[in-house]
N, CA, C and O of each residue as an XYZ file, in Angstrom:
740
protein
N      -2.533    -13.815    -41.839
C      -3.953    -13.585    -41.752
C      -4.588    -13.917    -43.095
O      -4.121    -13.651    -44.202
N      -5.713    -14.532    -42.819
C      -6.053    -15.115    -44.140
C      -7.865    -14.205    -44.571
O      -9.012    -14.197    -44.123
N      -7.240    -13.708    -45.450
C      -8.807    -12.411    -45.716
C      -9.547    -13.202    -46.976
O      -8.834    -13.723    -47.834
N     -10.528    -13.255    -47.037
C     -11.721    -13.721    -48.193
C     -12.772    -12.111    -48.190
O     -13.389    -11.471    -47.338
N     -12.541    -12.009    -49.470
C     -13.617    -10.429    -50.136
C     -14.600    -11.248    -50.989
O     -14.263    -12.125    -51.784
N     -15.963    -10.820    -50.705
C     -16.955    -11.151    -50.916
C     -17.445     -9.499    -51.734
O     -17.676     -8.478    -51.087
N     -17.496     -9.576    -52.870
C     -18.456     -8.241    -53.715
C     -20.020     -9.128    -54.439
O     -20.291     -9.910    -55.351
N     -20.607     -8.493    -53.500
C     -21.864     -8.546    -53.979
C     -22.922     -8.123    -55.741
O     -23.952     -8.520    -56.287
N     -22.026     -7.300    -55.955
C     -22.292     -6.858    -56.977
C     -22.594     -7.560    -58.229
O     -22.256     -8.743    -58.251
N     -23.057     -7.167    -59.089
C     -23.546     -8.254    -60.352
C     -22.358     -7.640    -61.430
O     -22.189     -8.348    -62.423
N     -21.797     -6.813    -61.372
C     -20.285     -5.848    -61.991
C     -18.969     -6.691    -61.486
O     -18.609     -6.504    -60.324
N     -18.500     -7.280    -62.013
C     -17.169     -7.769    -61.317
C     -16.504     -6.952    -61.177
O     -15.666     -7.113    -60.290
N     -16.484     -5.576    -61.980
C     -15.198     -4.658    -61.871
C     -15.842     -3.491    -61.498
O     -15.148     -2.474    -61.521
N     -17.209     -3.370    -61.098
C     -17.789     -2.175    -60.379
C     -17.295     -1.854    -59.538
O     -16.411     -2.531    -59.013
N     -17.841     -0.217    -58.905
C     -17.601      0.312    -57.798
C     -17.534     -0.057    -56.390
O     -16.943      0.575    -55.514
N     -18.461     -1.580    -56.194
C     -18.158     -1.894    -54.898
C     -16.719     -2.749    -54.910
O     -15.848     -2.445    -54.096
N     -16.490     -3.938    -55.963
C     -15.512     -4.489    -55.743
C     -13.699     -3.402    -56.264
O     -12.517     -3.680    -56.065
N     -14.298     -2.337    -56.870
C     -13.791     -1.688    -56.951
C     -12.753     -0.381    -55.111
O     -11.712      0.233    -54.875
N     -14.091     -0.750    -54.445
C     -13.311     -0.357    -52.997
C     -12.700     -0.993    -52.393
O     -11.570     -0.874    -51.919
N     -13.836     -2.147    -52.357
C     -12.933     -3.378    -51.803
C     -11.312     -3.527    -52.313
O     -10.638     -3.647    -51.291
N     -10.761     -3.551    -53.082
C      -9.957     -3.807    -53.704
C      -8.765     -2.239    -53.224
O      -7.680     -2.421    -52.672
N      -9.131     -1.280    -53.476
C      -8.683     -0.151    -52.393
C      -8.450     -0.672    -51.028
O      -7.393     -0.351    -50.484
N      -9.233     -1.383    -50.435
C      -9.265     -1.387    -49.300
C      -7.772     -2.379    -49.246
O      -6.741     -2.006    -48.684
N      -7.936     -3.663    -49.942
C      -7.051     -4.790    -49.721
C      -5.645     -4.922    -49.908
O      -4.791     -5.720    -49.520
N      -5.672     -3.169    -51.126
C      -4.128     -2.953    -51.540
C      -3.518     -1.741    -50.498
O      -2.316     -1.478    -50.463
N      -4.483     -1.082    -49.701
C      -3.866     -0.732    -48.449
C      -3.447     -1.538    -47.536
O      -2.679     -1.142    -46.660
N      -3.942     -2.953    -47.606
C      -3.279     -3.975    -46.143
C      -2.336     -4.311    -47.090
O      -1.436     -3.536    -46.765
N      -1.924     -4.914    -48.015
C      -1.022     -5.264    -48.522
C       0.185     -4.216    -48.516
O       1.330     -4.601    -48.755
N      -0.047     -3.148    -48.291
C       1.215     -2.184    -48.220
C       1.333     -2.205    -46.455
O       2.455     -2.008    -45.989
N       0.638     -2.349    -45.879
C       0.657     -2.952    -44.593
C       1.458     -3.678    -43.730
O       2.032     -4.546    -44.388
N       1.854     -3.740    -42.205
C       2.767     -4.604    -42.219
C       2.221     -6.222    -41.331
O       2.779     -6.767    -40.379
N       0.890     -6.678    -42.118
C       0.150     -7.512    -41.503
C       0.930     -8.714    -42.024
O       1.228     -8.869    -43.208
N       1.217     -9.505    -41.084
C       1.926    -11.181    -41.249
C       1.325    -11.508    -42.000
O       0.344    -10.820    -42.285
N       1.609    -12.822    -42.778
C       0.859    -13.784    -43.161
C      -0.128    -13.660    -43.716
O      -1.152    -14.307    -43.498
N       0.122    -12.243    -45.057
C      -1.220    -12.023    -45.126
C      -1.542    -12.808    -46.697
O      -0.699    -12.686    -47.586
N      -2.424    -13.360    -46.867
C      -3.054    -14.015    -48.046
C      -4.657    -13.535    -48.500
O      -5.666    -13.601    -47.797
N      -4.587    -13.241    -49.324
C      -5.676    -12.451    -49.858
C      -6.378    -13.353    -51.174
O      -5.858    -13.555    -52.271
N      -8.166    -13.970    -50.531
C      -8.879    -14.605    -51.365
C      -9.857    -13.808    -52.260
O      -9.957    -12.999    -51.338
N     -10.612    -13.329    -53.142
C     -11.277    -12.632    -53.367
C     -12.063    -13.101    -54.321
O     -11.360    -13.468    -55.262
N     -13.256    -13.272    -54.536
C     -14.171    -13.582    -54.645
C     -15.909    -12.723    -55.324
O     -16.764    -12.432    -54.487
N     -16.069    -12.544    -56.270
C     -16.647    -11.914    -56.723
C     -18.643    -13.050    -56.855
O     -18.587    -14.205    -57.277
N     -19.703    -12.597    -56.546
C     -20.799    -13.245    -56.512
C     -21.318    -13.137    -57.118
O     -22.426    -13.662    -57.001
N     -20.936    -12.178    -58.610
C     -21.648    -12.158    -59.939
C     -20.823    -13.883    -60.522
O     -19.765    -14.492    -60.358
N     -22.129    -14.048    -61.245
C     -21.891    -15.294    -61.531
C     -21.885    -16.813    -60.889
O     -22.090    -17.826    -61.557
N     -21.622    -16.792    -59.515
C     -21.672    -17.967    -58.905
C     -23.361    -17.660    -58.042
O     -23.904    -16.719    -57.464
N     -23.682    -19.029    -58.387
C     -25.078    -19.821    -58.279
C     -25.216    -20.081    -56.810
O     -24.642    -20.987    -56.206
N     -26.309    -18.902    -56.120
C     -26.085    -19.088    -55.390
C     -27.492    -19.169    -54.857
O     -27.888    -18.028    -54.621
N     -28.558    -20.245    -54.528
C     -29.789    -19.793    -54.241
C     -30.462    -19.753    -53.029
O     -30.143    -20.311    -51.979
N     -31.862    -18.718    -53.368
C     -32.392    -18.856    -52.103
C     -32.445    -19.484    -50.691
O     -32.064    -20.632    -50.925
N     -32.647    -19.426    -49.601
C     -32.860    -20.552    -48.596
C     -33.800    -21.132    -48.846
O     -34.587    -20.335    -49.355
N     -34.257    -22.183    -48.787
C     -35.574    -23.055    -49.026
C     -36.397    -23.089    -47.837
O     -37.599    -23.352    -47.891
N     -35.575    -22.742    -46.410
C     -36.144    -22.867    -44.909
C     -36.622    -24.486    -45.185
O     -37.828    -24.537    -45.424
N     -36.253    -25.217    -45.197
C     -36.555    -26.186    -44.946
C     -36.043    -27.139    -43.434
O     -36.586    -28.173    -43.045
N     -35.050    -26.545    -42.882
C     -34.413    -26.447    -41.893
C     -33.707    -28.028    -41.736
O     -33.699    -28.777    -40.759
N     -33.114    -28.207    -43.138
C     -32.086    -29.723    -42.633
C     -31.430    -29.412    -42.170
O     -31.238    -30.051    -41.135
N     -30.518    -28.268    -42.401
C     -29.401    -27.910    -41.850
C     -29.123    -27.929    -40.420
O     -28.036    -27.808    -39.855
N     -30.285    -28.100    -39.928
C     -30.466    -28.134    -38.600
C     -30.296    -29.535    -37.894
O     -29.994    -29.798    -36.730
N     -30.691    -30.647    -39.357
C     -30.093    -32.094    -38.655
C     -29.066    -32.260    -39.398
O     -28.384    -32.988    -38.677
N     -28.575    -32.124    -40.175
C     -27.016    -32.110    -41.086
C     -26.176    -31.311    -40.723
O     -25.089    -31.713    -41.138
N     -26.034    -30.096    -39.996
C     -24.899    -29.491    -39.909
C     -24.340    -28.230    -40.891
O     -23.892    -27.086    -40.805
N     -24.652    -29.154    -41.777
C     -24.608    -27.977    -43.601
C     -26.120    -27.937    -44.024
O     -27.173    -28.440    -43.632
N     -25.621    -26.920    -45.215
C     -26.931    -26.546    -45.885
C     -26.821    -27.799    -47.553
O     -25.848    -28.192    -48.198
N     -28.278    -28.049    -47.692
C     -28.418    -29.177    -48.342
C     -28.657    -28.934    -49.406
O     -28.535    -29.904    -50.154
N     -29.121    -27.570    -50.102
C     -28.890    -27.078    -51.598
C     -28.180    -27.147    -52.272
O     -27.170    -26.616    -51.811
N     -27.992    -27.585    -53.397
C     -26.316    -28.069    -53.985
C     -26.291    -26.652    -55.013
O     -27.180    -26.490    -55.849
N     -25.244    -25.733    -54.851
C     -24.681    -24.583    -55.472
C     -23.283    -24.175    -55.184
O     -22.338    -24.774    -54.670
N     -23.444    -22.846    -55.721
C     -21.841    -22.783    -55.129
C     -21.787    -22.552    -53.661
O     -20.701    -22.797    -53.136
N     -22.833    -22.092    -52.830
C     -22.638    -21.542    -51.826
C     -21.619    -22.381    -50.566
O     -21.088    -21.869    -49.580
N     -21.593    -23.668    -50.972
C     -21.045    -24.705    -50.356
C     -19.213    -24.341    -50.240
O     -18.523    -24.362    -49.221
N     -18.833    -24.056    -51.514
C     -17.478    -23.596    -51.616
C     -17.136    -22.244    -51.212
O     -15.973    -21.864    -51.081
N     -17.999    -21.639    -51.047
C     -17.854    -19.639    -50.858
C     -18.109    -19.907    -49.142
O     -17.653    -19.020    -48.421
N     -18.757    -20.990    -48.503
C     -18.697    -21.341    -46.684
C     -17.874    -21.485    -46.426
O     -17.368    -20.826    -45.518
N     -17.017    -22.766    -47.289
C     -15.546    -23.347    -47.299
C     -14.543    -22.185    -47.043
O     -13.560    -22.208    -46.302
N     -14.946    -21.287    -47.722
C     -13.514    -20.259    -47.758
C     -13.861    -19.339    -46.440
O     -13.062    -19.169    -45.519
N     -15.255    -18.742    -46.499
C     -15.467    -18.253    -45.083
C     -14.723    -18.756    -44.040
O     -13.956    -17.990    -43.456
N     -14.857    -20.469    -43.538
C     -15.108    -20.790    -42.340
C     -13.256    -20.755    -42.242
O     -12.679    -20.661    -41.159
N     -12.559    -20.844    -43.510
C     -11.223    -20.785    -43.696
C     -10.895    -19.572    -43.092
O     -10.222    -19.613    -42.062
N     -11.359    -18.171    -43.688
C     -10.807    -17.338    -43.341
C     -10.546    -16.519    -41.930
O     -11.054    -16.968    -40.902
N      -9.713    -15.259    -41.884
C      -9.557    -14.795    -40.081
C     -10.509    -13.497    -40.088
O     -11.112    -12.924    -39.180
N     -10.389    -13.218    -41.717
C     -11.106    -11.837    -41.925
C     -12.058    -11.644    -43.176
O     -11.489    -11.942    -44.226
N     -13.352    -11.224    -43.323
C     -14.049    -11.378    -44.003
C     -14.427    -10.330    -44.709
O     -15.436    -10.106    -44.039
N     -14.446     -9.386    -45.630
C     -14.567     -8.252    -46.000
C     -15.786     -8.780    -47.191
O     -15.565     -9.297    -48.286
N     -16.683     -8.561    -46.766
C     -18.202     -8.388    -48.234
C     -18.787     -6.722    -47.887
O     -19.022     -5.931    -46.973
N     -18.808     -6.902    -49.394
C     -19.648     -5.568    -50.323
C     -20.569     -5.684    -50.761
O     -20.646     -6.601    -51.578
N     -21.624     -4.978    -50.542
C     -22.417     -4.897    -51.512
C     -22.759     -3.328    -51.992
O     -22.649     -2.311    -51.306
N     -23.342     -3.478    -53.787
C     -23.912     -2.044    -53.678
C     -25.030     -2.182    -53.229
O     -25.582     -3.252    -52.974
N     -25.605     -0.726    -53.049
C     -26.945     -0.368    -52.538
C     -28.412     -0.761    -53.802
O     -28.471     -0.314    -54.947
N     -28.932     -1.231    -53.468
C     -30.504     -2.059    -54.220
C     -31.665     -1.727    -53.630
O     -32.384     -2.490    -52.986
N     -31.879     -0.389    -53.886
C     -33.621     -0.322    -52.924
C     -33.175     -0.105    -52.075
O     -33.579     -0.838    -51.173
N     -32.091      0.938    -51.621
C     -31.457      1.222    -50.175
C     -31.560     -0.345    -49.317
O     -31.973     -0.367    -48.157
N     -31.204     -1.416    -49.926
C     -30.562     -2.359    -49.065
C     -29.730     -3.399    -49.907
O     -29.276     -3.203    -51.034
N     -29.594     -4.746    -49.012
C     -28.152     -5.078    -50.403
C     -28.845     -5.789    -51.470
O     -30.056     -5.744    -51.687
N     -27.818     -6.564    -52.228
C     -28.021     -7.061    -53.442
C     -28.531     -8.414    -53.431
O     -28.239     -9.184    -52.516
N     -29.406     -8.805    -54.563
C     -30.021    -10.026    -53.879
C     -29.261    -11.638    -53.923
O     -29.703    -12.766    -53.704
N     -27.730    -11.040    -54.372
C     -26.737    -12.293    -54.381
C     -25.964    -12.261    -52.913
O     -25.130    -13.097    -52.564
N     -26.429    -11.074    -52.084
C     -25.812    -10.942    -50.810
C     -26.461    -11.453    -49.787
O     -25.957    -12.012    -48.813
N     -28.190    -11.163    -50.114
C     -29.270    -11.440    -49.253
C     -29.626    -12.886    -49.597
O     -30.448    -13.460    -48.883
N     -29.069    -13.521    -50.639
C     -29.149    -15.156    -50.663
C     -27.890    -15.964    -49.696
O     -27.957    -17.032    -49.089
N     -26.814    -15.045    -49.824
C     -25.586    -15.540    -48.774
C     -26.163    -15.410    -47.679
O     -25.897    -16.275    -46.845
N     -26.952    -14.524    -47.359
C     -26.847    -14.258    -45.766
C     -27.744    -15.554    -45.310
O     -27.503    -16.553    -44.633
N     -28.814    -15.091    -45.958
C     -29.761    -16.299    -45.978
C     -29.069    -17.620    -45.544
O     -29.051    -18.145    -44.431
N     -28.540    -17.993    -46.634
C     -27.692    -19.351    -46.376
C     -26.929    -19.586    -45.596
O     -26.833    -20.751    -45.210
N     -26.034    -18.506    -45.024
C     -25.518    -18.928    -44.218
C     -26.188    -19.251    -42.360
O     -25.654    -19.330    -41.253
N     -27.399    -19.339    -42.819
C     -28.312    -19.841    -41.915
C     -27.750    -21.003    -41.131
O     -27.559    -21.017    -39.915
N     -27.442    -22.259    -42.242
C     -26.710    -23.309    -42.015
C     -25.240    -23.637    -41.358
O     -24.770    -24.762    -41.189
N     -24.578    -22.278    -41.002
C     -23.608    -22.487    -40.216
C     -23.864    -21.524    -39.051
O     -22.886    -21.309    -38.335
N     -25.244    -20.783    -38.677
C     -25.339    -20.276    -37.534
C     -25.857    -21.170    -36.488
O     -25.840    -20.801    -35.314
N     -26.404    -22.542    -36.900
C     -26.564    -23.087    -35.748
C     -25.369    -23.352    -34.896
O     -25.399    -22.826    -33.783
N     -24.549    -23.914    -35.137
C     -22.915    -24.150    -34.418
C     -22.483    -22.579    -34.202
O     -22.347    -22.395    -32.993
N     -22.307    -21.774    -34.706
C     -21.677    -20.517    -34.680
C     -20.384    -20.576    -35.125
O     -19.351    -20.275    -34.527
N     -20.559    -21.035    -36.347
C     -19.813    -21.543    -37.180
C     -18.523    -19.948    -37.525
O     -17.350    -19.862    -37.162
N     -19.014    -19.348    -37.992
C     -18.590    -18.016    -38.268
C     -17.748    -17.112    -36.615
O     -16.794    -16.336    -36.554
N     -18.520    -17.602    -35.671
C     -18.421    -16.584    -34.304
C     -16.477    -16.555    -34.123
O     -15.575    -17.376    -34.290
N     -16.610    -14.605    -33.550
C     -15.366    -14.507    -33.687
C     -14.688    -14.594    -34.777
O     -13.523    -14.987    -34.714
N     -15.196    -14.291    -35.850
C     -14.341    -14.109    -37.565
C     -14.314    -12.644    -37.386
O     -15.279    -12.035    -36.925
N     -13.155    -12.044    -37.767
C     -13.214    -10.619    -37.918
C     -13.883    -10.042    -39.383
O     -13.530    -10.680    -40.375
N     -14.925     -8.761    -39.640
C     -15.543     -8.613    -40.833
C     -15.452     -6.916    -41.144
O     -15.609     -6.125    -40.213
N     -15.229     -6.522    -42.311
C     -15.808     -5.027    -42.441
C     -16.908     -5.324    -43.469
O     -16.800     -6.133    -44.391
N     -17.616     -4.823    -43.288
C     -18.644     -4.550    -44.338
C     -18.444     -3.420    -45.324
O     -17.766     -2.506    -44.854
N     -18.765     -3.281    -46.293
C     -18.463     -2.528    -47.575
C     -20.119     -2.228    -48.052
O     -20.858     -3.195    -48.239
N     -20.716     -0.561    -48.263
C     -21.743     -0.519    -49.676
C     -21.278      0.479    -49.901
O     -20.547      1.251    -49.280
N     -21.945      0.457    -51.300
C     -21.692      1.603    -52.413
C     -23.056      2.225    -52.858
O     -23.922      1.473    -53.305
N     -23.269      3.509    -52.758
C     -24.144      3.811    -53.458
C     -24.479      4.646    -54.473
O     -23.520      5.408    -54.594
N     -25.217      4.889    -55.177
C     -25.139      6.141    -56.097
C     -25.236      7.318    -55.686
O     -24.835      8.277    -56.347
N     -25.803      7.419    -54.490
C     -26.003      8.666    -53.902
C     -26.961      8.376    -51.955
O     -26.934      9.095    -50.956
N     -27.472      7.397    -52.143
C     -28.173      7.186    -50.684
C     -28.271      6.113    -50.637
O     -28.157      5.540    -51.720
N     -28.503      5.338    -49.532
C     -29.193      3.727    -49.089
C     -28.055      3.111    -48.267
O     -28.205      2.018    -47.721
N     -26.643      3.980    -48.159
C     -25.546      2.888    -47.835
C     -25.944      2.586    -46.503
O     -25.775      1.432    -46.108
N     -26.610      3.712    -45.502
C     -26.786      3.172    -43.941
C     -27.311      1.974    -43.985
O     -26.803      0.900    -43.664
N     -28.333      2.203    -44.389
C     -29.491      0.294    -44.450
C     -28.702     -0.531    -45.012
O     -28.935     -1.714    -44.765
N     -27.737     -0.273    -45.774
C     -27.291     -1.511    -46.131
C     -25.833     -1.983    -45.458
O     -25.211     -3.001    -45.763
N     -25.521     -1.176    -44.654
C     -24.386     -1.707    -43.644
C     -24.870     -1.906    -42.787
O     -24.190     -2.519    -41.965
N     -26.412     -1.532    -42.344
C     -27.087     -1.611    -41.092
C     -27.347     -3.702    -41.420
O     -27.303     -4.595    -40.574
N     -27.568     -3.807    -42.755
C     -28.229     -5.105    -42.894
C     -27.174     -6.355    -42.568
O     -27.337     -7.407    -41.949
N     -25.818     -5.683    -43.375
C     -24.253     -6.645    -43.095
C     -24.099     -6.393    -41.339
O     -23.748     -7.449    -40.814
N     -24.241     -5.484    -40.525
C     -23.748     -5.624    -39.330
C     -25.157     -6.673    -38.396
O     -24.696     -7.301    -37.442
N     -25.898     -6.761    -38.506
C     -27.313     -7.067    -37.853
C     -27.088     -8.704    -38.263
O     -27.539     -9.626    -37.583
N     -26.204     -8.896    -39.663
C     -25.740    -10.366    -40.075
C     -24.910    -11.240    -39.027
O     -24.979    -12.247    -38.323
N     -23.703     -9.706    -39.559
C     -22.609    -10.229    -38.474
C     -23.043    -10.542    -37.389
O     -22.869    -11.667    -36.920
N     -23.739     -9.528    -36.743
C     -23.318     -9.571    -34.745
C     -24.596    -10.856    -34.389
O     -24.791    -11.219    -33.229
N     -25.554    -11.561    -35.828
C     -26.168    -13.019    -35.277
C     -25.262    -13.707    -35.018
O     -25.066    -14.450    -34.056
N     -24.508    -13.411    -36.128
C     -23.176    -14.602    -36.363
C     -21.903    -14.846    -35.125
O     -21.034    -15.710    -35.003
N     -22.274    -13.646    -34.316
C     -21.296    -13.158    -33.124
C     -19.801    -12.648    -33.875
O     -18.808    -12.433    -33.179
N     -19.790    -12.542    -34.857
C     -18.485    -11.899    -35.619
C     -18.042    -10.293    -35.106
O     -18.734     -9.340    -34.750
N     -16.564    -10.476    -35.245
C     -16.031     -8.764    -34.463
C     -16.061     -8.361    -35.913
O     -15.437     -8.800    -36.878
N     -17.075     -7.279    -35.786
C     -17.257     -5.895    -36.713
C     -15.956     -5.131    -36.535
O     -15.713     -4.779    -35.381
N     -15.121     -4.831    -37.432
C     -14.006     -3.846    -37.230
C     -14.204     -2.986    -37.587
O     -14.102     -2.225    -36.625
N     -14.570     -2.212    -38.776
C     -15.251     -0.952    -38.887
C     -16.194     -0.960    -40.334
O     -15.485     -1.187    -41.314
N     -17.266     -0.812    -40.574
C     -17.614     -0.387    -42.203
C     -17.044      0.849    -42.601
O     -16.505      1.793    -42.023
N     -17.416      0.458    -44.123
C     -16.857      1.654    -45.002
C     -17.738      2.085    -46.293
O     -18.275      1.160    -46.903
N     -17.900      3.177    -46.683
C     -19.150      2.875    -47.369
C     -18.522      4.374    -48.289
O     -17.935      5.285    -47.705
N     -18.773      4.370    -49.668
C     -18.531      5.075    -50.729
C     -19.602      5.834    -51.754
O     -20.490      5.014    -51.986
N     -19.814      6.845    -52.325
C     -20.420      7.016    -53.330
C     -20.342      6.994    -54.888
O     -20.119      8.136    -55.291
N     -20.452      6.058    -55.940
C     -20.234      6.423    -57.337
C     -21.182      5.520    -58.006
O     -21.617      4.404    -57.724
N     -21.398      6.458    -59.116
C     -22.816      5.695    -60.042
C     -21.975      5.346    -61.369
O     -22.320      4.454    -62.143
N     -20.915      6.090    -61.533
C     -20.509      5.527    -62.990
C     -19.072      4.613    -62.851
O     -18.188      5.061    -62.122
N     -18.872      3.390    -63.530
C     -17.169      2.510    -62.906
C     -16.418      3.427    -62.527
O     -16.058      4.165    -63.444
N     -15.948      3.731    -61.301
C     -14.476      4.221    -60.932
C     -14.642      5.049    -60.088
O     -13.708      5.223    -59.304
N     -16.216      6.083    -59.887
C     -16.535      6.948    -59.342
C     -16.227      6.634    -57.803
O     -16.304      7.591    -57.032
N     -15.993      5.774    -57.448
C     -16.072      5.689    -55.873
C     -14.635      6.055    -55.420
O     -14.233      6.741    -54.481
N     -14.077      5.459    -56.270
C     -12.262      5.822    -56.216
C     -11.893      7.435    -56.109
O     -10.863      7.794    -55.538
N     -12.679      8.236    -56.617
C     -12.860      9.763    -56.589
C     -13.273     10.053    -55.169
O     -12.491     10.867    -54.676
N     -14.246      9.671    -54.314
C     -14.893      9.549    -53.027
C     -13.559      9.431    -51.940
O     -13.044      8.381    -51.555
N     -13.271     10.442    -51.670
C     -12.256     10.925    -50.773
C     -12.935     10.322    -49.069
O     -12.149      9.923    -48.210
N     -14.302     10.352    -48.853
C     -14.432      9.795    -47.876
C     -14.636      8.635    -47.706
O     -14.950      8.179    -46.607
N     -14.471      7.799    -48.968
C     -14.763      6.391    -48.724
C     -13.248      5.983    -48.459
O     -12.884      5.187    -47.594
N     -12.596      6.526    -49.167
C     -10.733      6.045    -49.300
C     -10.580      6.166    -47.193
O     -10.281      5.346    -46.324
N     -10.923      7.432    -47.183
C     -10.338      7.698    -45.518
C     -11.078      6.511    -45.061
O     -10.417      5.626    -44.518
N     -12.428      6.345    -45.205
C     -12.867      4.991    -44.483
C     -11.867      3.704    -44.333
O     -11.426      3.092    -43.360
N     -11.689      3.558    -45.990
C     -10.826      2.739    -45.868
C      -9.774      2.255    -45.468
O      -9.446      1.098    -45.206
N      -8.920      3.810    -45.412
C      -7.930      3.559    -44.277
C      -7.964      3.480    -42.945
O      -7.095      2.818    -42.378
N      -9.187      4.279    -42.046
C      -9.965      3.905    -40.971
C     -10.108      2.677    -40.433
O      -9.829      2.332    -39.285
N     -10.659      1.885    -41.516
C     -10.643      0.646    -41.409
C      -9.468     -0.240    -40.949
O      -9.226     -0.588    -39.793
N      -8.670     -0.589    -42.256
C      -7.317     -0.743    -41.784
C      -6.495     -0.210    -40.459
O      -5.771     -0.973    -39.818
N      -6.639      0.888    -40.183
C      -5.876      1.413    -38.978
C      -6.691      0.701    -37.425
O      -6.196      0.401    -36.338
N      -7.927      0.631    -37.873
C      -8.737     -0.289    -36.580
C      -8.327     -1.864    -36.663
O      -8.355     -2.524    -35.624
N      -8.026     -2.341    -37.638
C      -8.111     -3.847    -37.904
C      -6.372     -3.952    -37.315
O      -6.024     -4.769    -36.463
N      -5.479     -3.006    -37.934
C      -4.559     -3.233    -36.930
C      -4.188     -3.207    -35.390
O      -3.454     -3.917    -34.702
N      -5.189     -1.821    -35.051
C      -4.980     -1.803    -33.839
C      -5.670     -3.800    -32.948
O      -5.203     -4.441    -32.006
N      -6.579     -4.013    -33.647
C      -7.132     -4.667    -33.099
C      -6.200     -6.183    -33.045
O      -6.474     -7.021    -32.186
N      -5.158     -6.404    -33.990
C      -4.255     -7.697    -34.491
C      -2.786     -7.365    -33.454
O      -2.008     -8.282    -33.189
N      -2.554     -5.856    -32.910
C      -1.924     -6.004    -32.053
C      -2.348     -6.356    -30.662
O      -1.680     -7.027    -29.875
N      -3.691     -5.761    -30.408
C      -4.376     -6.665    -28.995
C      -4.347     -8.048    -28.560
O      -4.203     -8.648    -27.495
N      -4.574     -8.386    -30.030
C      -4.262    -10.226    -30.039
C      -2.467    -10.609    -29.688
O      -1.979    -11.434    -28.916
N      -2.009     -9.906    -30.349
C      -1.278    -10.306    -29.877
C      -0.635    -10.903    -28.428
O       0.508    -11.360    -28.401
């Protein structure tokens, strides 16, 4: 199974990619096949606005030249998609809300449909609903199987790792994503 983690965060080593990363070293103790783990952090990579200009609609791809072109690549690669974001104004981050955006350009085909995803936020204390409400409302355009979100609280590096109910999420998670890889079977 081939997983790509998407952290939204402008912190490479913050609290959201900080769960994420909880989350990924529970599948890895896991007894999931084939598992290869991409991860991917969106502080730093250039990723801009949609322009709505709607080529993508006669091209196929999106026609902005950034990174977002290589971070699709690995999407459309992967079986399982795990993005984070923290909470911003009780919704996500605006390097998450430029992905989503963009990936405008592969919802015409349904490019994404049928990718398995958890969504991940973090907050300091409130906003995580709206902002898993915003990753699932992404997904289910995209027709992607939601396996479960997971969502944490910490304001200072590490604090989320303390968050006893984000960890159970996390294993929640995992325990659904398996049940769901033996169905396939």
């Amino acid at each position: 199974m081939r997983v790509l983690t998407l952290s939204g965060s402008p912190l490479k080593k913050g609290n959201t990619s900080q769960l994420i990363t909880y989350l990924t070293k529970q599948m890895e103790k896991s007894d999931i096949q084939d598992l290869k783990l991409t991860s991917l952090s969106l502080s730093g990579e250039k990723i801009s606005p949609c322009k709505a200009c709607k080529k993508c609609m006669e091209t196929g791809s999106c026609v902005v030249k950034d990174d977002f072109q290589s971070i699709a690549k690995k999407m459309l690669k992967s079986d399982l998609i795990i993005i984070g974001s923290p909470v911003f104004f009780h919704d996500v981050s605006g390097p998450v809300k430029n992905l989503i955006d963009r990936t405008y350009s592969l919802w015409h085909d349904r490019q994404l449909k049928g990718k398995k995803i958890i969504p991940v936020a973090v907050s300091a204390a409130s906003g995580e609903d709206r902002t898993l409400e915003t990753l699932r409302i992404w997904a289910q355009a995209h027709e992607m199987k939601i396996i479960r979100s997971v969502s944490g609280h910490g304001y200072k590096k590490g604090e989320v790792l303390k968050d006893e109910e984000a960890r159970t999420a996390a294993k929640n998670a995992l325990r659904e994503l398996m049940g769901e890889l033996q169905i396939e079977e």
